[in-house]
C-alpha positions as CSV (number, residue, x, y, z in Angstrom):
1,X,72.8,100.2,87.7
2,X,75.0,98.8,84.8
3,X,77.1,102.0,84.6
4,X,77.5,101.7,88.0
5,X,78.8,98.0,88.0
6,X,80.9,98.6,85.1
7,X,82.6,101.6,86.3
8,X,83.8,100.0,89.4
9,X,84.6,96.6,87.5
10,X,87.1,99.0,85.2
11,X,88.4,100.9,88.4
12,X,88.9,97.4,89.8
13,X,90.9,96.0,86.6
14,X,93.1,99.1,86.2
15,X,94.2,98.9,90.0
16,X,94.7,95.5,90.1
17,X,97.3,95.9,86.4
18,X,98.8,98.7,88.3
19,X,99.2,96.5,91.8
20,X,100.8,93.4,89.2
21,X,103.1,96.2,87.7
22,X,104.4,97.4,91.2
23,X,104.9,93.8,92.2
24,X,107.1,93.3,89.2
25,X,108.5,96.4,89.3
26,X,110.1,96.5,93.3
27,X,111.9,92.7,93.3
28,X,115.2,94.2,93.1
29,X,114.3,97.0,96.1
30,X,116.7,96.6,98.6
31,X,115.8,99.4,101.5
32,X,112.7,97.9,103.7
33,X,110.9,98.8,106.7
34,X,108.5,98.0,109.4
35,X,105.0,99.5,109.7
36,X,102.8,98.9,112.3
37,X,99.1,98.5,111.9
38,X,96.6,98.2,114.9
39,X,99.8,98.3,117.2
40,X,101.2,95.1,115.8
41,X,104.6,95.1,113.3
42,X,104.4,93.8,110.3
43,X,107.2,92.2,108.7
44,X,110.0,94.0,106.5
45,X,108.6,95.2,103.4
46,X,110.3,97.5,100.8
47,X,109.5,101.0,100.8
48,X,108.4,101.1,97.5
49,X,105.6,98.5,98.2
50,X,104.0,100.7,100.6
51,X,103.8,103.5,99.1
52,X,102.3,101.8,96.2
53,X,99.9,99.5,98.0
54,X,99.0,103.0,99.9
55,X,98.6,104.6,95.9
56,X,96.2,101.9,94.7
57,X,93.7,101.6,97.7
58,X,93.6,105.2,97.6
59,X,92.5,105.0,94.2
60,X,90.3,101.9,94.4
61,X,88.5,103.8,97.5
62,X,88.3,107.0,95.7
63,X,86.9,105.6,92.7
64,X,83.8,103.6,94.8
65,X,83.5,106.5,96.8
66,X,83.0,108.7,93.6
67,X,80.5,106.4,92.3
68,X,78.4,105.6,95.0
69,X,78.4,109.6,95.4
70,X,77.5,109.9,92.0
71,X,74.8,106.9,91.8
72,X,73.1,108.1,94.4
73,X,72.7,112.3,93.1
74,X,71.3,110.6,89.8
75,X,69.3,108.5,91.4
76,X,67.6,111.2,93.9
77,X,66.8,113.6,90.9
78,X,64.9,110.8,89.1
């Protein structure tokens, strides 16, 4: 259960340095757009912020996905 915890407590810190990095690194990204979630429009975000935010919870989703897959085939052949 530990490796479990601090697995997704490490997947959890990298994703959240790389989410600060793309924060720094888009202030000066001048093309946005509008996305629309659940049939209502957000406001105008920079490209470059989607696709990142996109990047990281694809990562953070993969990575508990991964482990939960993995905790549980250890745990059945105990």
């Amino acid at each position: 259960m530990k490796k479990f915890i601090f697995t997704n407590i490490h997947s959890l810190i990298v994703n959240i340095f790389l989410l600060f990095f793309l924060l720094f690194a888009i202030q000066n990204s001048q093309e946005k757009k509008i996305t629309k979630i659940f049939n209502k429009e957000t406001i105008e975000l920079p490209i470059s912020f989607i696709l990142g935010t996109s990047l990281v919870a694809g990562s953070l989703s993969g990575s508990f996905i991964f482990s939960i897959l993995s905790f549980k085939n250890k745990s059945e052949e105990d």
